[in-house]
N, C-alpha and C positions, 0 to 999 in steps of 0.2 A: 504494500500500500504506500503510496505518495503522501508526500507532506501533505499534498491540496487533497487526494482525495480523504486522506485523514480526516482532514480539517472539513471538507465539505460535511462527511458523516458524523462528525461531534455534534454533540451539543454545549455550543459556543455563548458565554456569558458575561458580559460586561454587569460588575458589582456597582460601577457608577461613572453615570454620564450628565455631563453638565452643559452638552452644546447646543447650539442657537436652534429651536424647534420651526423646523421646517422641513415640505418635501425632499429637499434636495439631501438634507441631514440621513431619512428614514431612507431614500435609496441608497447612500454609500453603508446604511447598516447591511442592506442584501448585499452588496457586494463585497462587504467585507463576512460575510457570511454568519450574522450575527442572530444567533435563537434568541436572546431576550437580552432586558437592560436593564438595571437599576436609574431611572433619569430624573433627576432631581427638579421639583417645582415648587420646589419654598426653600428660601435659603435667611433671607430678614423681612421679611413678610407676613403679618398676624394672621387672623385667620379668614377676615372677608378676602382680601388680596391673593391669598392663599388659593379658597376657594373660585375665584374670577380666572388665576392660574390653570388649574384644571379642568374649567369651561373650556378653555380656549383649545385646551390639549386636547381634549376631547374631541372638538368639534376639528382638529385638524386630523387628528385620528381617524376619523368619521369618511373625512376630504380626502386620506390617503389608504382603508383600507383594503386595499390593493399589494399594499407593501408592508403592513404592521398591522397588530389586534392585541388589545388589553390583555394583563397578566393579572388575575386573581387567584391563583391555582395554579400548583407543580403541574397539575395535569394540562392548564393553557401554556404553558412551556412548548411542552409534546406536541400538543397541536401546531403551536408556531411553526416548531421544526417538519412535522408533517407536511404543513400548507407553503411554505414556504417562505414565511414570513419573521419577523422581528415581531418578539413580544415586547408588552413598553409594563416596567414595572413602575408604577409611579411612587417617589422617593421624596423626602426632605432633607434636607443637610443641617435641619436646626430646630427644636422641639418651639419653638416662639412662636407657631402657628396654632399650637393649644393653649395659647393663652393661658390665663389662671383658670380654665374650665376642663373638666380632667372627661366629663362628657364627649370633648370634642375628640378623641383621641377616638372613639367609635364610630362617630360620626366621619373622620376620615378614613376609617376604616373599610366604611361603606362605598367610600368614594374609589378607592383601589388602593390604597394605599397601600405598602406592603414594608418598608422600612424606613426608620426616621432614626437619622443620626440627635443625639441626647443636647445637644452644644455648638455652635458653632465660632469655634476660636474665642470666645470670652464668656463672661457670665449670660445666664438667662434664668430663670424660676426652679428648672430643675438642678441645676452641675453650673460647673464653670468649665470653660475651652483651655487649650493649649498656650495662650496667650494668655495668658491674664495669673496672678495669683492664683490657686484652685483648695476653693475651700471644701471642696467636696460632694458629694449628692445631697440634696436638702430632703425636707420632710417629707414638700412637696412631689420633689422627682422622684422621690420612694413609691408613692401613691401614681405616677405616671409610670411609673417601669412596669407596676403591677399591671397596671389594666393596659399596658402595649401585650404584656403576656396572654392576658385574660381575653384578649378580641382577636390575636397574632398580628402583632407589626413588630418587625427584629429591631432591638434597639444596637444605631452602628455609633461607634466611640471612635472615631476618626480623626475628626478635629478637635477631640475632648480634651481635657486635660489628666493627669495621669494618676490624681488623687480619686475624681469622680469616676474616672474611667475602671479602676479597681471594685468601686466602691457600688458600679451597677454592675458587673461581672459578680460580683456577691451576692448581690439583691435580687437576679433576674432570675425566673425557675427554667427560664427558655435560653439556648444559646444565641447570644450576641456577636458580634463582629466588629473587626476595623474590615470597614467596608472598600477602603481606598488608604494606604498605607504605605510605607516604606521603612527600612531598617535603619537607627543610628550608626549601626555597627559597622554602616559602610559609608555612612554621611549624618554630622551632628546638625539638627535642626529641631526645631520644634515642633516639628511636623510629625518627626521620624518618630518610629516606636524602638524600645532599646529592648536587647535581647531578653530580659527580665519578664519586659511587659507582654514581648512576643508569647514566650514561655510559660508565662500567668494567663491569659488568654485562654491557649489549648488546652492545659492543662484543664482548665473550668470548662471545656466541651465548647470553644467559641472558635470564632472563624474569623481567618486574615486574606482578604482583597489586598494585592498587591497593585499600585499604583505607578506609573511611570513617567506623573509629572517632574521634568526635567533639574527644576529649580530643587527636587528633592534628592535627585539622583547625584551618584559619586561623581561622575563625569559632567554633570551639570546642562550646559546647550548644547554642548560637544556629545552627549548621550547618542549610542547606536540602540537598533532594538535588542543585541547582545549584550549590552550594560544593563537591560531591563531585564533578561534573563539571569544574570548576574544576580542581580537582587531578589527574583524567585526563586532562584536555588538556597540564596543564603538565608529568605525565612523561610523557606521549604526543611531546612536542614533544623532549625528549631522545634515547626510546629507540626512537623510530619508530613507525608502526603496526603491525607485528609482531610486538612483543617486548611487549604488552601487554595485560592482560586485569582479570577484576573477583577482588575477595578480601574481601569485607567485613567481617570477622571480629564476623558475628553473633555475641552473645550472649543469644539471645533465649530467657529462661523461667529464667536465673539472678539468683539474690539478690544481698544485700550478703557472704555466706558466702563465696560462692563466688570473687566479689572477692579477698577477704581471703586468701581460700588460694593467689590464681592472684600476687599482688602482694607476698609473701613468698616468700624465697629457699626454696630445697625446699617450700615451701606452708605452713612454720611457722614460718621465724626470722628471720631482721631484715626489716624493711620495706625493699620496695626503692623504691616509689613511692606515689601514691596519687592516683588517677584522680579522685576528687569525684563529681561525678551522673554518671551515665551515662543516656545518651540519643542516641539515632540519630536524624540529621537527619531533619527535616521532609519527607514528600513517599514516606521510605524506611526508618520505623519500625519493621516487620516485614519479612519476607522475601517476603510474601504480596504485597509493595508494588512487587517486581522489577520490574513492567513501567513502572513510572515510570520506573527509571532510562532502560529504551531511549528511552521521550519525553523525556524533558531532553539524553539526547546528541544527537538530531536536533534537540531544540530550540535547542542551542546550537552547531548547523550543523557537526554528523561526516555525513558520506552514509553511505546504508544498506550499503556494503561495507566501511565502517569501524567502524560498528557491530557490525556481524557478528562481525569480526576482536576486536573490545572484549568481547565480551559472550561470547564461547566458542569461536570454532572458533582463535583464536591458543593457548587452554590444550589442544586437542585438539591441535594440531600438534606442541606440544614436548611434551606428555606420552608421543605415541609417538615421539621422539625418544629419550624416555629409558627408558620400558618395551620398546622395541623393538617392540610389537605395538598 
């Protein structure tokens, strides 16, 4: 079997995607051969804004399915892959869309939602981010983790910080994730997770999305898609072949704007960081490019059952873990 036809027959899973919604987005997913996405539509957004969010997605879903169909179910996966299509898992990047109403977290559940990272880069009701002092999960976020269990939405600790991030890996009865990640151990940032936390993760039955934004990576903008591999093997080598899959955190079809909104606190006041160029390694520029990645992990000698495991059916297994279905 061929890298491509490998790759054609997986089932191929982006843990998170964060680029501009439009048709021309949902075609380079077929052509990058993509069975479903984690794609993020709340990032500093309450919850009407939130909700206006997924009208729109919706209604562009609607315009293109042709090419993509809602993911509420391991089982609409499979179908995906059947039909030919892109599933679209819709995601938050930041629990500030449930408000102080712990209601809402059902209510989005209804709408598809299927995972909401806890934090995003600073404090919010539940945790505090990766930026900021981190005083840990609140009372509050104790009573949010519960009922993301109790309805099934994976709560991802990505951008968390590493106090609260421990702290719902404790509290949570369902496996969690860093749904878009990368290692300290090969580049210090405050992004990165350090081998500890990797380790603490699996350990508790939880699951690590490896990410290949660039600014995280060893090699920086100079990153090939064999640097990205590089970094899947080294938390492959932590948390098992199990506990591991892809998370890219495309941003493909945004500007400097959108930067600027995502890299300020609430999306308008202090800077909290500031990325530089942005650019995806070489080899995996677009999304369209997916099937490279499956050649470079063969090429850097994973067998094809570990691949497998890399590339989607490990996000399918704990997703119904925690959807229950």
């Amino acid at each position: 079997m061929t890298a491509q036809d490998l790759h054609d027959d997986a089932i191929v899973i982006d843990g998170l995607i964060i680029a501009k919604w439009n048709r021309e987005l949902f075609e380079d997913m077929r052509r990058g051969g993509l069975t479903a996405a984690n794609c993020t539509v709340s990032v500093w957004e309450g919850f009407q804004a939130t909700v206006d969010n997924i009208v729109k997605s919706n209604q562009l879903m609607a315009e293109c399915s042709d090419l993509v169909r809602p993911v509420r179910t391991t089982a609409d996966i499979t179908r995906a892959k059947e039909e030919g299509k892109t599933g679209i898992i819709y995601g938050f990047q930041n629990a500030h869309a449930f408000e102080d109403q712990i209601g809402y977290v059902e209510i989005f559940k209804q709408l598809g939602v299927g995972i909401v990272q806890m934090c995003y880069n600073t404090q919010n009701l539940v945790g505090t981010g990766c930026y900021e002092r981190d005083g840990g999960l609140s009372g509050f976020g104790r009573e949010i983790v519960a009922e993301m269990n109790r309805v099934g939405i994976m709560c991802d600790l990505s951008h968390v910080g590493s106090k609260t991030s421990e702290e719902v890996i404790l509290e949570s009865k369902k496996p969690v994730c860093y749904s878009h990640c990368l290692p300290s151990g090969l580049k210090e940032h405050p992004r990165n997770k350090s081998d500890e936390e990797l380790r603490f993760i699996a350990e508790h039955g939880g699951f690590v999305g490896v990410t290949m934004f660039t600014p995280f990576l060893r090699a920086g903008i100079d990153a090939t898609v064999d640097d990205y591999v590089e970094a899947i093997e080294y938390v492959m080598n932590i948390v098992g072949e199990d506990a591991i899959g892809i998370g890219t955190d495309f941003t493909q079809g945004h500007g400097k704007d959108f930067f600027e909104w995502l890299t300020h606190d609430k999306g308008y006041a202090r800077r909290l960081t500031s990325f530089g160029k942005i650019i995806n390694p070489e080899g995996i520029r677009t999304i369209g490019e997916f099937p490279n990645l499956t050649e470079a992990l063969l090429r850097r000698g994973f067998s094809e059952p570990q691949v497998r495991k890399i590339m989607g059916e490990n996000w399918v297994r704990i997703l119904k873990d925690v959807w229950g279905v």
